[in-house]
N, C-alpha and C positions, 0 to 999 in steps of 0.2 A: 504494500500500500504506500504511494505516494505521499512525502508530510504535509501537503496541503490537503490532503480529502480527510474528511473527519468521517468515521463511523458511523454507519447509517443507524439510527435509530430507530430499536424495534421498542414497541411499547405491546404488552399484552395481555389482556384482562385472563386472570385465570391459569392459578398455578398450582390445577390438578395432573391427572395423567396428560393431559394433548399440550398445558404450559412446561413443563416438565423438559417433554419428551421434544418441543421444540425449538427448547433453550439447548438441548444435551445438543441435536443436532445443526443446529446454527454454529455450536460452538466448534463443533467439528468441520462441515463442511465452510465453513467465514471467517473462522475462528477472528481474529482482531478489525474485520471488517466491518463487523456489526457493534453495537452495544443492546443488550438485553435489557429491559425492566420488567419485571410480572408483579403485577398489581392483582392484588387477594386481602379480602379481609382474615383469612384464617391464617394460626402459630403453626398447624401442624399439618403434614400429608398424611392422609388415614389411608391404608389399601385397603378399600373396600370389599372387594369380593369377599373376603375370608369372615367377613360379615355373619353369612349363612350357617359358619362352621362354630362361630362362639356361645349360639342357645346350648349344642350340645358338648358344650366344653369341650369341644373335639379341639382348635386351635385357637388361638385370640385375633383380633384387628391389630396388624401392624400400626405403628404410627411414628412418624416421624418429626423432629424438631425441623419446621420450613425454611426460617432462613438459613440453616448451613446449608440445607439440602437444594437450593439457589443457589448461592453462594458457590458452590460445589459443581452444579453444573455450567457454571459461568456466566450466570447472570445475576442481577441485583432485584432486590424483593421492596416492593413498597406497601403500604397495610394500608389498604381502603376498601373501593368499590366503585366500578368504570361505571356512571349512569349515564350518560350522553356521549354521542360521538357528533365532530362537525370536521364531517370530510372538507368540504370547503376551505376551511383553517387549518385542517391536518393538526387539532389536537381533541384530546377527550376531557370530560367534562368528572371529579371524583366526587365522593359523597361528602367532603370536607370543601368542595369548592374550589378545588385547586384547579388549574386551566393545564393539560401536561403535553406538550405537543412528544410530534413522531414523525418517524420517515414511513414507517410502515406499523400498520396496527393492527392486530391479532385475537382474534372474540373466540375464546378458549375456556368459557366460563360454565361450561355444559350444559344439563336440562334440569327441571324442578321436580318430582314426583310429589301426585297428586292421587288421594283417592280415587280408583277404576270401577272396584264391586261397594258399593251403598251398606254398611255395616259389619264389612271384612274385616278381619286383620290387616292392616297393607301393609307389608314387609319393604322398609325402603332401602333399609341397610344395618348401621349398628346402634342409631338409635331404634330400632323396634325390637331386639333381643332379648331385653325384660321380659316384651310383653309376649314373647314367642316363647321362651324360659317357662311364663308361666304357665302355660299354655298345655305344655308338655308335661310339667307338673300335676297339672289337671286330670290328665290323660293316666298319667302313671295312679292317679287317687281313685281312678276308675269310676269316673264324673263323666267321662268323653268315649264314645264308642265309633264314632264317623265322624274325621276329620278330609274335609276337602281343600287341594290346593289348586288353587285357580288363576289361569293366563286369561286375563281379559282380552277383546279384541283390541288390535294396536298395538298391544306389546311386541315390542321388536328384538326383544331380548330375553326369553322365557328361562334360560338356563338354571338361575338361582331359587326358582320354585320346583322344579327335577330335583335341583339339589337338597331344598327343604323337605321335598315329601319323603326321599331316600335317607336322608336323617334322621329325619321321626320314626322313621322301623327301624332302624337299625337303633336309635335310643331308645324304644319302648322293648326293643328285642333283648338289647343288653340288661334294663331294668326290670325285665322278665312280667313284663307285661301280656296281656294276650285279650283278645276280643275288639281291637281297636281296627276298624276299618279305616284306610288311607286310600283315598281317589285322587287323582291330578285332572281336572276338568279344564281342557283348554280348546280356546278360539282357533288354533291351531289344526289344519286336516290330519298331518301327523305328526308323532313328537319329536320336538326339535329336527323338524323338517327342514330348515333353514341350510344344515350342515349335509343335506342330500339322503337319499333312500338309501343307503347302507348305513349310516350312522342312524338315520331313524329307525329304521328294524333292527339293529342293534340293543338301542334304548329300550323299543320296544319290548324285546326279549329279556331286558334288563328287571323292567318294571314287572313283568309276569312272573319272574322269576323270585323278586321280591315280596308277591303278592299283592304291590299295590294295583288299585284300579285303576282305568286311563278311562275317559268320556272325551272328546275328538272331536274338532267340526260343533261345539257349543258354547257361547257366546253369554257368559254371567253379569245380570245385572246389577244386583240387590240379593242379600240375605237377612232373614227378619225370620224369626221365633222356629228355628230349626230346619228353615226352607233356600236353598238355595237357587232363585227366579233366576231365569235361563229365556233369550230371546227363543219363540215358538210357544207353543200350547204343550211344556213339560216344565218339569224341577224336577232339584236333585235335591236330596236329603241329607241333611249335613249339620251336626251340634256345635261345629266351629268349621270358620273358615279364615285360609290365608290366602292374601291375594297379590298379585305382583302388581307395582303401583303406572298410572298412567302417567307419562312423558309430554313437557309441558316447557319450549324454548325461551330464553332469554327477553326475546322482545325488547331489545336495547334502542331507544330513540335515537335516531338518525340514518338504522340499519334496514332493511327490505328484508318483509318474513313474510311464512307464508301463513297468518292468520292464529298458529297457534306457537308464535314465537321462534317457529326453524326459521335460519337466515340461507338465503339460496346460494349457494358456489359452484364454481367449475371444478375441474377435476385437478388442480392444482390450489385449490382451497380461496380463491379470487371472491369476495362477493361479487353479484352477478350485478353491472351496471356499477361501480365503484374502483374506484385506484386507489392504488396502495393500502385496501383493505382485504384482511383477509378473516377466513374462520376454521376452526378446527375440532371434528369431538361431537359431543351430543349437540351441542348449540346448535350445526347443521340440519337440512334438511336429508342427509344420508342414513339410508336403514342399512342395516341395523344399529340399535346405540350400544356401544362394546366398547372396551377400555382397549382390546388390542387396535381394533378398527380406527379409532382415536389417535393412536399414537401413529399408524402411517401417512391417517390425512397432515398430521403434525408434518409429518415426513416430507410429506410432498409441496407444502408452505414454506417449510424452510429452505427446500432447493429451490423454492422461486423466489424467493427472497434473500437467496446468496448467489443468484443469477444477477437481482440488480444489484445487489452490490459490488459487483466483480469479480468473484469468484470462480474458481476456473470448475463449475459445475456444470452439468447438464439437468433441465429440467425433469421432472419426479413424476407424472402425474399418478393420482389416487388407482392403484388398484389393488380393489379388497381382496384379503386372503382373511379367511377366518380361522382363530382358533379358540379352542373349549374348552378349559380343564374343567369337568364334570365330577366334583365330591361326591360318592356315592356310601361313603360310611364305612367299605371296606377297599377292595381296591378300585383306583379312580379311573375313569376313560378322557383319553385323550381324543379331539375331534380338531379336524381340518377339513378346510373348504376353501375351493377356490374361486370363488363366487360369480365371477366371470369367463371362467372357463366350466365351470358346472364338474368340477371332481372331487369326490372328497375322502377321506380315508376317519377310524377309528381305531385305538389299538387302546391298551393296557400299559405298555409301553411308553416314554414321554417322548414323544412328535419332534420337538422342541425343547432348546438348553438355555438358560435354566428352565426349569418342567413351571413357567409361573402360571399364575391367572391371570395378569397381564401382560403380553408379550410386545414390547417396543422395541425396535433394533437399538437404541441407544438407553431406553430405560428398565428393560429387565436385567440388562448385564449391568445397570449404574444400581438398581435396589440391590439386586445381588453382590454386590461389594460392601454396601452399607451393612449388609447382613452376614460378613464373611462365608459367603459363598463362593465356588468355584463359576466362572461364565463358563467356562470348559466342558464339554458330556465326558464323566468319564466313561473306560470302556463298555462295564456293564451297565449303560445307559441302554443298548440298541440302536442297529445301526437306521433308524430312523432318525434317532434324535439330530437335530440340528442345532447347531451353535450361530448362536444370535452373533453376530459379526458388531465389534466397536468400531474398528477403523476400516474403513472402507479406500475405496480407488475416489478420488472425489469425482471423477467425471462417470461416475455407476450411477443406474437407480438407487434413490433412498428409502424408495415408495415400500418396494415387498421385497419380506425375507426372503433368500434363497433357496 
């Protein structure tokens, strides 16, 4: 970089997995071309997924102290909240009033979850664990005989209720429980269809196996005095229900959404009709909303964002590769898909190194060091497993793992 060009300034609301995961990679592919700020009211990164796993004391929520963990990835942490954008001015507007400009701005602040089923449980993450704790409790006092877990229509991410209903038998099975019916009732044609027809009959075989019920193609609205209303002329029967919550975007004034807060982008994360604006993660309009999904639109933002800055990159653009670690209570399935090429595989085995629930080419091998983990598969990994790559060719895709 020449002494007279100053550092592009990236400003970016939102310093979960897609702010994260777009500073780790800015820092790589720009490294001193850019300067990073991520703006977040929150002290800590919580890994969420493992949410699911803490009702049954099965593992805890990571959480981490945020600004080393900025700090760390090479960029600088500010504590607020982005409420306005003025493309125009090229700055945004915080909830203290501060005016903060940028060269390039990044809406990475994800989606809301909102009640879906009308008197559910809504399982949203780690605050609802208590109430799932007690739940199970209940269950074990032999209060609860038919517990229904439910994917409302819309959900684009049904994973974590597979994973709640396969926890609950495997805890009532360990706490030598018996007589408790478990059904998964989803909007869903087949289960976790998303990852393609060998990974859904997989599941499927999983679930039978388990003995839980699956109800397919039904669409939950409301649950009221042991009845679980279902769009059609039927219900299902149920003394408790958990429900996976509805998805509900940003809607940041001065951004173009589409009605229920998704903001619209291209396939290298551009809002659509805006410069120098970009998004990444659930804020979007792209289904499915998934932590790994999140971190390659990240991916793909920040090689066009170290395109303009001069960086001897080539452009990224967004293509989904999905993956699944599926907690099943004993041993877990691993799931891949390649959403545009329509292939997907399942195994036992982990797919992927580190074996995480969230898989970022730059931020599973960065949480994995925080946690003295190996990035590396060792042998008996399987030779499926793949190693998440740190340093790349800069002139590679950054979009999808190899």
């Amino acid at each position: 970089m020449s002494a007279a060009r100053k550092p592009l300034k990236v400003v970016a609301a939102g310093a979960g997995i897609a702010g994260l995961e777009l500073a780790l990679a800015l820092q790589a592919l720009a490294d001193d071309l850019v300067s990073v700020e991520l703006v977040a009211p929150e002290r800590e990164f919580v890994y969420r997924p493992l949410a699911v796993a803490e009702p049954f004391r099965t593992d805890e929520v990571r959480r981490f102290p945020l600004e080393p963990l900025v700090a760390a990835a090479g960029a600088s942490l500010r504590a607020g909240t982005v409420k306005s954008i003025e493309p125009d001015g090229k700055h945004v507007a915080l909830d203290d009033g501060t005016a903060l400009e940028y060269d390039a701005f990044v809406l990475a602040v994800g989606a809301s979850p909102r009640e879906a089923v009308t008197g559910a449980l809504t399982f949203r993450g780690p605050q609802d664990g208590p109430a799932l704790a007690a739940l199970l409790e209940r269950a074990v006092d032999g209060e609860l005989h038919r517990i229904a877990f439910v994917v409302p229509a819309g959900v684009s991410w049904p994973l974590p209720l597979y994973e709640l209903a396969l926890g609950t038998g495997s805890y009532l099975s360990d706490h030598g429980t018996r007589g408790v019916e478990i059904v998964i009732v989803t909007a869903e044609d087949h289960p976790l269809g998303m990852f393609g027809r060998e990974a859904s009959s997989a599941i499927a075989e999983l679930l039978d196996l388990r003995g839980i019920g699956l109800e397919s193609g039904v669409a939950a609205i409301a649950w009221r005095d042991g009845v679980l209303e279902v769009a059609g002329d039927r219900s299902v029967e149920a003394e408790a229900v958990v429900a996976a919550p509805q998805l509900f975007g940003p809607g940041l004034p001065g951004l173009p959404n589409d009605g229920a807060g998704f903001v619209p982008t291209d396939l290298e994360g551009r809002v659509v009709g805006m410069t120098d604006v970009y998004a990444a993660g659930d804020a979007t309009q792209f289904r499915p909303k998934q932590g790994g999904l999140a971190t390659q639109q990240a991916d793909a933002v920040a090689a066009a964002i170290a395109v303009d800055a001069g960086a001897n990159v080539a452009p990224a653009p967004y293509r989904p590769v999905l993956r699944g670690l599926l907690l099943t209570g004993f041993v877990p399935r691993y799931l891949r898909a390649d959403l545009r090429a329509g292939t997907s595989v399942v195994d036992t085995e982990a797919l992927w190194w580190p074996p995480a629930k969230i898989v970022g080419r730059y931020l599973a091998p960065f949480l994995a060091a925080q946690l003295g983990l190996s990035a590396s598969p060792p042998e008996e990994a399987g030779a499926g497993a793949i190693e998440v790559e740190v340093e790349l060719d800069p002139r590679a895709s950054t979009t999808t793992l190899p």
